[in-house]
N, C-alpha and C positions, 0 to 999 in steps of 0.2 A: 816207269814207277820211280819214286822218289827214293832219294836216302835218306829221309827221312821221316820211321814209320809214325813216331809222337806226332809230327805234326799232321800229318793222313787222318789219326783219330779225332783230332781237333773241329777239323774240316768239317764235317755233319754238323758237328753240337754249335759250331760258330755260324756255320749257314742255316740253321734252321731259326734261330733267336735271330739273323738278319732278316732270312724270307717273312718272320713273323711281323720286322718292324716296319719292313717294306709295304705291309700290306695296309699299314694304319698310318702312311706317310709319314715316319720319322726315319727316313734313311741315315746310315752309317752312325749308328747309335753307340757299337760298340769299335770304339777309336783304340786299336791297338799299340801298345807302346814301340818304341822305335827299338831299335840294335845297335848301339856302334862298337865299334872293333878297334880299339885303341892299341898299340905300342911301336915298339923301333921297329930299325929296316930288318928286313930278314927275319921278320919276329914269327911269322907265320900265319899273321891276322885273315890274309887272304884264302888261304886255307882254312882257317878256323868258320871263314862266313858263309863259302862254299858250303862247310860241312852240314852248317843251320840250315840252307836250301836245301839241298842235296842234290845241286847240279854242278861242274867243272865250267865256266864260264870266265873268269879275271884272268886276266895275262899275268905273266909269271916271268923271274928272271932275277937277275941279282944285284945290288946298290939298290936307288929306289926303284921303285916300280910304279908303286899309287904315287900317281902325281900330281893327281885332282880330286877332289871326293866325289865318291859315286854313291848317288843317293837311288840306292832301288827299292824301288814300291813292289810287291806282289801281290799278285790281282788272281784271286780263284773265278777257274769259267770252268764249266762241266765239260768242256771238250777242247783237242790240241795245247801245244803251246806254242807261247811263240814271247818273242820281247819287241818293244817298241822304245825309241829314243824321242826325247823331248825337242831334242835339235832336227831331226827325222820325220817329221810330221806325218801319218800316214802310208808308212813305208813298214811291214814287220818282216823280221827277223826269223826263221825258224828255225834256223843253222845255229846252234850257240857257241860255235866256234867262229862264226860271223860275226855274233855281237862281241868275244873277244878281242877280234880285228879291229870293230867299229871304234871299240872303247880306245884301243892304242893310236887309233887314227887321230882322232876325236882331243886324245890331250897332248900328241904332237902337234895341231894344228893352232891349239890356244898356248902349250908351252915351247914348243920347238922342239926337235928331237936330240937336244943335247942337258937332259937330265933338271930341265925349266920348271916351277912349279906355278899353279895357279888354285888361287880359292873360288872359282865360280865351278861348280860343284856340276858333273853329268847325273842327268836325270835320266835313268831307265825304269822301263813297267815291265815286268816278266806277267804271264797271263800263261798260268797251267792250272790243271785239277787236282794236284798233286800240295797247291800251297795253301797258307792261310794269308788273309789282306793283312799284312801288317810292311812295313819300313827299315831296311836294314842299309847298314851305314859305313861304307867302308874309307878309312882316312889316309892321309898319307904317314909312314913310318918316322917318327919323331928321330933327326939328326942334327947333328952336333956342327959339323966341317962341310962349307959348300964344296959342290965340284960344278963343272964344266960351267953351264949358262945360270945357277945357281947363286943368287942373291945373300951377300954377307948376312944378313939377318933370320937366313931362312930357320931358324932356330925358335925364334920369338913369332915368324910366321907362319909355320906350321904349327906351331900353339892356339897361334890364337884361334886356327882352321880347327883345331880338335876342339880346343873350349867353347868353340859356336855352337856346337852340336852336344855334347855331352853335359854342359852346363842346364837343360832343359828337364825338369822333375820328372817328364814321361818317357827320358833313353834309360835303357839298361845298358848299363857299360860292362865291356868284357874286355876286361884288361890280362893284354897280352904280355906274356916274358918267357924266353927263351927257358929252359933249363940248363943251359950251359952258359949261362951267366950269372953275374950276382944279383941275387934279387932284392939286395938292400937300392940298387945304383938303379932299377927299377924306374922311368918316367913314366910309363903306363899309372904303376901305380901311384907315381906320385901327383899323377894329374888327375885320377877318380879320388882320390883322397880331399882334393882341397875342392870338387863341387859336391863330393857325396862324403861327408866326413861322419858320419853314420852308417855308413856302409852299407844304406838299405838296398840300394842299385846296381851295387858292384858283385861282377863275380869275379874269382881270378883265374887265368885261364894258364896252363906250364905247356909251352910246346917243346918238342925237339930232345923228348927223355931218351930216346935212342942214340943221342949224339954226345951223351956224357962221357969222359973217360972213363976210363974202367978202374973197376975202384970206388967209385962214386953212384952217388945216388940220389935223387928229390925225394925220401920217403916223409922226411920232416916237414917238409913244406906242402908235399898234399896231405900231412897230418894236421896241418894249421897250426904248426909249433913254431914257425919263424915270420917274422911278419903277420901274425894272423888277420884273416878279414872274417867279417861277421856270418857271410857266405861260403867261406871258404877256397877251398883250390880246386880243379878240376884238371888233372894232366891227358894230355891226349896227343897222339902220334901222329903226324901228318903223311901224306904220301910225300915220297922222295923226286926232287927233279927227275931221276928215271922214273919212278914211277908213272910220273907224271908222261914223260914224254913216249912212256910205253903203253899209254892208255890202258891204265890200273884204272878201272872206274871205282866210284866211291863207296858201294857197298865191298869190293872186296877188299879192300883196302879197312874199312870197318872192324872187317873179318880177322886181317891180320892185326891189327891194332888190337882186337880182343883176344889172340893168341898171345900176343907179346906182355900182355898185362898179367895174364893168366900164370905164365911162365917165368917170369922176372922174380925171385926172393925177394926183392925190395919191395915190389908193389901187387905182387898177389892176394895179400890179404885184404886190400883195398880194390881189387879189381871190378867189384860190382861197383865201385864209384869215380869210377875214370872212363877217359875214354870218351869219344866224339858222342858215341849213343849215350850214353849217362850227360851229357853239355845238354843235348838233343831233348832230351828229359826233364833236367834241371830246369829250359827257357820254357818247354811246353808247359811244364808245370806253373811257369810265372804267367803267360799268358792264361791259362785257365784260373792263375789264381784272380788275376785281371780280371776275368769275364763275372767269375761272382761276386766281384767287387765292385760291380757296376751294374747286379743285378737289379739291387733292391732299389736300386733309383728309376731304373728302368719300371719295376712292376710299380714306384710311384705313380710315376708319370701318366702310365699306363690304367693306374686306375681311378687316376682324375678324369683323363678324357674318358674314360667311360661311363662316369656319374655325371659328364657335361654334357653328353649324349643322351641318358638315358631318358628324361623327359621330352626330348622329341620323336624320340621311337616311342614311349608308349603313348605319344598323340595318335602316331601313325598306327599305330597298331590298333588302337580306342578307335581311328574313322576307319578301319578294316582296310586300310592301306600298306601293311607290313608286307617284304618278302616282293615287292610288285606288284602285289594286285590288288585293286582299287575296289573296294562295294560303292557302288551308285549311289545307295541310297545314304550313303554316310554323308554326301554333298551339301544339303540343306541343311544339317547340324551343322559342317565345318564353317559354311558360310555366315551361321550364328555366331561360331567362334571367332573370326572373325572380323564382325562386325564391334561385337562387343569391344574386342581387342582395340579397334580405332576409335573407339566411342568411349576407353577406358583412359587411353591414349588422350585422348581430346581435353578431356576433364583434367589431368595430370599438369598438362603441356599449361592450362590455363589458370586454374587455382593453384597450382606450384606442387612441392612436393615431389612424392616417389621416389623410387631408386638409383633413376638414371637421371641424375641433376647435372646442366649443361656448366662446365667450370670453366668457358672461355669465352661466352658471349650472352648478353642477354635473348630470350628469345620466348615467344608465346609472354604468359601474362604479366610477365616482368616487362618485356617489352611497351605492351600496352598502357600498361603505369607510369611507366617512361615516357611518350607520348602525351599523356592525358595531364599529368603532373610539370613535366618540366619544355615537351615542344609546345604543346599548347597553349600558355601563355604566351610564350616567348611569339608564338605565330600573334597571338592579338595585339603585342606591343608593336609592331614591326607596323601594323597598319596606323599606327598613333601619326599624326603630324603633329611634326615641330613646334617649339613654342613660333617662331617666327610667321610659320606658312598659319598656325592656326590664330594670331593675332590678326592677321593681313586678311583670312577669311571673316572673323570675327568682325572686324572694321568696316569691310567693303559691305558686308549684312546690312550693320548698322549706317551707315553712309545712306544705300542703296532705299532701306525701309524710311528713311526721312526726307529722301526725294530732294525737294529745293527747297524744304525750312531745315533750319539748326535747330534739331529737335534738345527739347530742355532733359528729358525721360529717358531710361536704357531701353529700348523696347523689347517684350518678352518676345519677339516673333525672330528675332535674331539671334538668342538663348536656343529656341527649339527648331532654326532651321540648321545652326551649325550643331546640334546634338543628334539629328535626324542621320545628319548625314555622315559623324562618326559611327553611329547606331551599324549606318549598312557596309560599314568598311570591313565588320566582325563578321560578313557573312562568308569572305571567303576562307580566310583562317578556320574555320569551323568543317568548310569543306574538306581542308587540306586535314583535317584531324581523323575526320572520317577515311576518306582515302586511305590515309595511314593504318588506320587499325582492320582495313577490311583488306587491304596487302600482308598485313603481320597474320591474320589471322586463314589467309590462303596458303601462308608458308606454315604454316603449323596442320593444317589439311593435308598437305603435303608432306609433310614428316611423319603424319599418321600412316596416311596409303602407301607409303614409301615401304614400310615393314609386310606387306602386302604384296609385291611386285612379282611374286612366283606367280601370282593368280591376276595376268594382265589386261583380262575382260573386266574380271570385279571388281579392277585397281579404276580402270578406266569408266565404272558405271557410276561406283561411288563418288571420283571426282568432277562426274558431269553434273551429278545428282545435287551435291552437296556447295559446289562454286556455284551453282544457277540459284540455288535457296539465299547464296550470300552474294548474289548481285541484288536478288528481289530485297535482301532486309536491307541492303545496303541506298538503293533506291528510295524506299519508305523512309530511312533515316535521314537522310538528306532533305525530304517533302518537311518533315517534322522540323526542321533547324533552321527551313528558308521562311517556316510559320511561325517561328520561334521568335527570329529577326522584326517578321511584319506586327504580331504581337507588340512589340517592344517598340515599334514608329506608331502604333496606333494608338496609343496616351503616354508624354511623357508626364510622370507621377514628379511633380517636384515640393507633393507633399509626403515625399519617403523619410523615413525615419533618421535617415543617414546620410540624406541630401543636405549637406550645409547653409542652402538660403533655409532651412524649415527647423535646423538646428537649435534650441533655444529659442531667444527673442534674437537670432543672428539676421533673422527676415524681415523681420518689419524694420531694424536698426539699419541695413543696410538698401530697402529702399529709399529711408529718409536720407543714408549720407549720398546715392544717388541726386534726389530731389536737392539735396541743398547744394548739390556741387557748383549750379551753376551760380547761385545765390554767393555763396561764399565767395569766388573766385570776385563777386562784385562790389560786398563787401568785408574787404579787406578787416577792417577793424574790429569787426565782430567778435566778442568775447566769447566761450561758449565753456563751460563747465568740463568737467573729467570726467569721466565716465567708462565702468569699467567693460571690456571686450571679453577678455578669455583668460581662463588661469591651466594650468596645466604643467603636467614635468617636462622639459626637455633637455638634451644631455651637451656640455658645451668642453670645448678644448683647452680655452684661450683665457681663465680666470686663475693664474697662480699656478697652473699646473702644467707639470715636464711634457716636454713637447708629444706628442703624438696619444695621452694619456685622455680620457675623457670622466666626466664627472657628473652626476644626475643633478640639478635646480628647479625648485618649484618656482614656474614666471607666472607674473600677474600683466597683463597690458592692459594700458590705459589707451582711452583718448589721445592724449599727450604725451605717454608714458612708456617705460617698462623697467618693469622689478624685477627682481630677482632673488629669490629667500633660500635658505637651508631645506627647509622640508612646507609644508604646506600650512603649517601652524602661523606662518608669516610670522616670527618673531625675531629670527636674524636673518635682518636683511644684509644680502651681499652686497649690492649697489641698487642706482637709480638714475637711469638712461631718460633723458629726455629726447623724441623720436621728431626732433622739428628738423626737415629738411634730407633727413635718413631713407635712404634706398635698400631696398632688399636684391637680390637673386638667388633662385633654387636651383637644386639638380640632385640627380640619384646616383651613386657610384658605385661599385662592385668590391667588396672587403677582399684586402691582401688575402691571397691562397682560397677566393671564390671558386670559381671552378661550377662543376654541376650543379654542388650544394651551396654554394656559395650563399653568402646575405648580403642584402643590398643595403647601402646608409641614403637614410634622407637627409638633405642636406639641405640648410635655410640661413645664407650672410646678409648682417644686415654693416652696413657701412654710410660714409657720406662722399657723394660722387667727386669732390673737391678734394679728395686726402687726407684732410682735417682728422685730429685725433675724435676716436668715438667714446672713448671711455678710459682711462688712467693712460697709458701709453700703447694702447690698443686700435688700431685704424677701424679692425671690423670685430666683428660679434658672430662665430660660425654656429650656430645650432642646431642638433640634430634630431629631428623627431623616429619614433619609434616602429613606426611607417608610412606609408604613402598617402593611406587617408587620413592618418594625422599631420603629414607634412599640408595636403591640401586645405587642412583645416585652419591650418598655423597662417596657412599664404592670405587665405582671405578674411583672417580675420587682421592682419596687417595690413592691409587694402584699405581695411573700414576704419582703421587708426590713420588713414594718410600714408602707408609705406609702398611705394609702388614698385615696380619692377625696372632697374638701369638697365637702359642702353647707352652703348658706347658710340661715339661717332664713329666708330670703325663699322659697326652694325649699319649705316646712314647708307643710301644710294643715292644715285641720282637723281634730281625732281622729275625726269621723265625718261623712260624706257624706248627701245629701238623703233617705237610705233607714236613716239608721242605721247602715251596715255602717261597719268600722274602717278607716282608711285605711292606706293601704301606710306611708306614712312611722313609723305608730306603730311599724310591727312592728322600727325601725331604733331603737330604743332599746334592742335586745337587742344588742352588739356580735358577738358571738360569729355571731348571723347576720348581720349586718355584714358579715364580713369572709367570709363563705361566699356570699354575693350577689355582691361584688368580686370572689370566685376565679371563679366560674362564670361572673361575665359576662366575662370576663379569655378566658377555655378559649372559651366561645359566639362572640366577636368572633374569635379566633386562628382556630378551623373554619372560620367561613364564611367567613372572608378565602382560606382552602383554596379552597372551595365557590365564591365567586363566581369565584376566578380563574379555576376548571374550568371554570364556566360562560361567562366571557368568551371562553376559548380551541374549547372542546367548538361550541358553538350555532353562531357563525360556520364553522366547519368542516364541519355537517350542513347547514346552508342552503346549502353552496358545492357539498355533494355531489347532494345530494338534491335540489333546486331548480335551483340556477343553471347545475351543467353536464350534469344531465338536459336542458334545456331546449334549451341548444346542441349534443347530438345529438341530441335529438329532430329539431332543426330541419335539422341539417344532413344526417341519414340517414330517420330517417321522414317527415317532411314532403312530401316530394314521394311516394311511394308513397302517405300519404294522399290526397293530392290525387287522383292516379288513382284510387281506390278509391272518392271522393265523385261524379267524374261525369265526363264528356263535356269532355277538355282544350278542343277547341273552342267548347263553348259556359261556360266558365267563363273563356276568354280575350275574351270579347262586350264589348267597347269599348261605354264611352257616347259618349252623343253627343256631348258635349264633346271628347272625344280623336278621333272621327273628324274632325271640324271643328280641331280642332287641329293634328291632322297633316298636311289637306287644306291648309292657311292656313302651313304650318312648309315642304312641298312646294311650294305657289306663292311665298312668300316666298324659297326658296333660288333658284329659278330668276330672280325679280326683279332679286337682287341682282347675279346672272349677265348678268342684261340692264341691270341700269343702271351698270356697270363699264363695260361694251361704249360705252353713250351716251358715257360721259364719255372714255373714248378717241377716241369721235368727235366731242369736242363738242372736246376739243384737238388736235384736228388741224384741225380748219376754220375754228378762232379764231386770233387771234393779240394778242398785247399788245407794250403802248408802254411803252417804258422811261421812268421817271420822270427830266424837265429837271434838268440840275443847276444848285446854286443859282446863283442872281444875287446882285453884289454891289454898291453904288452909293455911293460918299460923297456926294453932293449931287442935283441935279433929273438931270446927264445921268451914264449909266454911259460907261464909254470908246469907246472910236470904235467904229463896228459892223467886222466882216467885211467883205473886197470882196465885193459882190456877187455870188448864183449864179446860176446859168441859172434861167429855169421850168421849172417841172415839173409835169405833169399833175398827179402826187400831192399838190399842195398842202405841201410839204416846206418851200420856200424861193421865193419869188419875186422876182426882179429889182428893183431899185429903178430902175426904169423912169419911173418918173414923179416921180421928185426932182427939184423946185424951187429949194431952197436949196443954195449949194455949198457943200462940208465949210471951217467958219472954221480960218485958218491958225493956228499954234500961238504962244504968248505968245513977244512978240520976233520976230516973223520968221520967217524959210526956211522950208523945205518941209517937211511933215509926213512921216516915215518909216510907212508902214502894217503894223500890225501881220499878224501868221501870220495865214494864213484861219481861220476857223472858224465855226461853224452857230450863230446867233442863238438866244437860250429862247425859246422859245414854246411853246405849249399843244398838246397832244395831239391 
């Protein structure tokens, strides 16, 4: 049995709020505060921590003795005891006069046996039925003068070993001091004082009141009249080296120590608050005030997870599944439930919304937007040829359709064979868009049945059921997009609204500058009037304005010509370009900080291939249309004014390639086909800029039909008839084993939490706590006159000062002292 009974009663109330948390998986909920045992050598700290246990275990002896910190954990088990060391691994102790020996072994081995000290600290676990789990802390004695193997410094090092420990807001310090010393000179106290200068953690402990001269007495100082602390003093009597060595155990040694206090004049009237039992009391009392102070978070906690619980117990309990046992017939509803659940899920994942919004990645119908919107075009540009590769096709057409005559005419069959076969380059980018969205939308299937997986038949039917529907739509979509393509080669329309040769009078004006090319080129002297082409905004860099700045101009092209005005009123004109001998080239570039969203510039230079200035001290002229099929608009209608497209002799090859044949560039020495390559590829770029728009706009709207909201009724009107179709709702709702043990363990946890609510109502009703002293205050060694004395009391409250010695000294100068209003002394809990 213990010597100590406080902590015995503790023992229940502290294990049953454990057993209760254990059962709802929040072990070691209630972290008990630590102990340390602070003062000088010979203080009798070792003694004082024994007394908190109430077993005889620390070696004993005289200078120092704690030469290492011993940090003991005690550990409650319902049977034996016994200790284990940390350096010991699997070895106990049941002797505790053993682990005495161990301990002295243990810090001659790390300090040496000639008085060495060290701060890596022995870790012991005591395990009886006797303790409560809490941390007690024993340090080494605070001294002044090395001896023996003893490091000059050891003064500042042994400090800093206590301030490791008791500087931590969850130690309760119990500052040790001699009563046969001065307790102003005091380190104990003077080292709880600068971590805990509020005094809320301190208590102060007088040992060694037997060992005062006589004569003498601590009655002021366990009165809290000299140095006061907010907790106050607690004197207690330690057993004597004989004692000790005469195996005095600690309950009688209790015994006597409550004789001694009983009988002493000086501290009789304070006897019910001294003494090891009254310390024993005081910390039991701290811990229980601990434990309600950590209730009310606890039954928080405690009843969050119960209201997170309770809607899937009463699912379980709704399909007659509570407690274990399962109604059958509840099957075919839950399988409803369910279904729904995935079907609700599906919808969610793809029109957006809900409450479980993904914050780290796109996915379901963001995804598909993303796809439809920004890869899918980018996939039909990617099958574009070059202007070069599509010149050289363009050429050899035309070469090829005029055989052995130097045809006068562009021929339209070279317009529609190189558009033909742009047409079928969009068919696989169109594949690849599909694929994409019937992968995005298997990962979103997946994320549905995924919430499903306790039920690994119904997880497994639905996704056979549900991926086979979305191969079949995905199938059908693809037939639709390969028919979509043939559509689109089975009449090219180049009387569309938006086709450039049909644009205006841009069609018949640039057959005839076809027809006259070759005329013209023969004669030269031919006068031929102005004649206007195109008027339109476009936005330029390079007219007076800071570098990199652009600015909007209404242009007019001529025949011969180009203007350039303020606004469209043509009234201020800016300049007037004459375009004899002028070259243009275009290109599209991606805006500083493009990115996903980025915008593209159309970009149209017009220059002269010689370097020659084009206009004031300007070489080229950069214009920028507003987009692609206005840049295409711009390109050909510069064609039809005579602006052709530069190449550089760098561009040039050589007149025959590794087989002999003649290379495309030769065939660009004939101008007359020249300029019938430019018109065609002018017409070829104007169509498919048609063509792919239809296809950006067309593709995305068959995969929306055909695929994505087939797929959401399928799921949300056939799916569950399939399912009945495929088998036995009963045995396709077969729980693994995981989810019956899941639910069994979700069932006993909701009921736990029900039962450790109930504990901790009854663990506050049967406890009670101590309000925290208020502070004390003291200008010098005494604080002001005490209180008149109260009565005794059983309760150890207030004891009579019954055995005062000294009369109260009269006050400086004379007369009577006026006594202050009654009130209750600090003292410890």
């Amino acid at each position: 049995m213990s010597g100590n009974v406080g902590m015995e009663a503790l023992i229940p109330i502290v294990n049953k709020v454990q057993d209760a948390f254990t059962q709802v998986g929040m072990n070691s909920v209630i972290d008990l505060p630590q102990i340390a045992v602070v003062g000088g050598q010979s203080a009798g700290k070792s003694s004082v921590l024994e007394n908190c246990v109430g077993k005889d275990f620390l070696p004993r002896g005289s200078g120092i003795v704690t030469r290492r910190p011993l940090i003991l954990q005690l550990n409650y088990v319902e049977k034996g005891e016994w200790g284990e060391f940390l350096h010991a691994k699997g070895k106990k102790f049941t002797d505790f006069d053993e682990i005495r020996r161990e301990i002295e072994a243990e810090t001659d081995r790390m300090t040496g046996s000639n008085k060495g000290i060290s701060d890596i600290p022995i870790n012991l676990r005591v395990f009886s039925p006797h303790v409560l789990n809490l941390t007690l802390i024993d340090l080494p004695g605070i001294t002044k003068v090395p001896i023996g193997d003893q490091p000059p410094d050891i003064e500042f090092q042994i400090r800093g070993m206590i301030m490791q420990f008791i500087s931590k807001p969850s130690c309760l310090i119990l500052a040790v001091t001699p009563a046969n010393s001065d307790l102003a000179n005091s380190d104990a106290l003077k080292l709880a004082k600068e971590v805990d200068p509020e005094g809320i953690r301190t208590i102060g402990v007088l040992t060694k009141l037997d060992l005062m001269d006589d004569g003498t007495d601590a009655k002021e100082i366990l009165d809290n009249k000299v140095l006061p602390l907010r907790r106050g003093y607690i004197g207690v009597v330690n057993r004597s080296q004989r004692d000790i060595e005469g195996k005095k155990d600690i309950k009688q040694a209790q015994a006597a120590e409550r004789k001694y206090f009983l009988s002493h004049p000086a501290y009789r009237h304070l006897a019910e608050r001294a003494g090891t039992a009254f310390l024993q009391k005081t910390l039991n009392q701290q811990l229980t005030n601990h434990i309600r102070e950590v209730l009310p978070s606890l039954r928080s906690k405690l009843e969050q997870q119960l209201t997170s619980m309770e809607s899937e117990v009463k699912e379980f309990k709704n399909l007659g599944m509570s407690g274990g046992r399962e109604d059958k017939s509840a099957k075919p509803r839950m399988m409803m439930q369910m279904v729904n659940r995935v079907t609700h899920d599906f919808e969610e994942m793809i029109e957006g919304g809900g409450n479980h919004v993904d914050t780290t990645s796109l996915s379901g119908g963001a995804k598909i937007n993303t796809i439809f919107h920004f890869r899918f075009p980018g996939y039909l540009n990617e099958g574009r040829l070059d202007e070069k590769e599509l010149r050289k096709e363009i050429g050899f057409a035309i070469r090829n359709i005029h055989g052995v005559r130097s045809g006068l005419f562009t021929p339209d069959a070279a317009f529609e064979m190189t558009v033909k076969r742009q047409i079928e380059t969009l068919a696989p980018p169109s594949m690849k868009c599909i694929q994409q969205v019937s992968t995005e939308l298997h990962e979103v299937i997946m994320k549905c049945i995924d919430k499903i997986k306790n039920y690994p038949r119904l997880q497994a039917e639905i996704d056979n059921l549900v991926s086979g529907y979305l191969r079949e739509c995905e199938t059908h979509c693809r037939e639709q997009i390969q028919q979509l393509v043939e559509v689109e080669l089975s009449y090219i329309n180049t009387n569309h609204d938006d086709f450039i040769g049909f644009n205006s009078t841009a069609k018949d004006e640039s057959v005839k500058d076809v027809q006259n090319a070759g005329s013209e080129s023969q004669q030269p002297g031919r006068e031929s009037k102005s004649k206007l082409i195109k008027k339109g905004w476009l936005s330029t860099t390079n007219v007076g304005l800071t570098k990199g700045l652009s600015r909007e101009y209404w242009f007019v092209l001529y025949t011969d010509a180009l203007a350039w005005f303020k606004d469209e009123s043509e009234r201020d004109q800016k300049y007037y370009l004459t375009i004899d001998g002028v070259k243009m080239k275009s290109s599209e570039e991606e805006e500083e900080g493009g990115g996903l969203f980025g915008h593209r510039k159309f970009k149209i230079q017009l220059f002269h291939p010689n370097a020659r200035y084009l206009f004031r001290e300007y070489r080229e002229l950069t214009l920028y249309a507003k987009d692609e099929d206005d840049m295409e608009d711009w390109r050909a209608s510069f064609l039809r004014a005579g602006i052709y497209t530069h190449r550089s002799q760098m561009d040039m090859e050589d007149l025959e390639d590794e087989d002999h044949k003649p290379k495309f560039e030769r065939l660009f020495e004939d101008p007359q086909l020249e300029r019938q390559v430019e018109v065609i590829r002018t017409y070829v770029n104007s169509y498919m800029a048609i063509v792919r728009k239809t296809f950006k706009d067309i593709v995305p709207k068959h995969i929306m039909c055909l695929m994505v909201n087939k797929m959401k009724v399928f799921i949300e009107i056939e799916l569950m008839p399939s399912l009945y179709g495929a088998g036995n709702p009963a045995e396709l709702m077969e729980e693994s084993e995981d989810e019956v043990r899941r639910r069994q363990e979700l069932l006993g946890m909701y009921d736990a939490c029900k039962d450790a609510l109930k504990t901790i109502s009854e663990v506050t009703a049967k406890t009670s706590s101590t309000p925290l002293p208020a502070p004390v205050h003291s200008n010098n060694h005494h604080s002001s006159r005490p209180p008149p004395d109260l009565p005794n009391r059983p309760t150890g409250r207030s004891a009579p000062n019954a055995g005062a010695t000294r009369p109260a000294p009269a006050p400086p100068g004379g007369g009577s002292r006026r006594p202050p209003p009654p009130s209750r002394p600090a003292r410890p809990n």
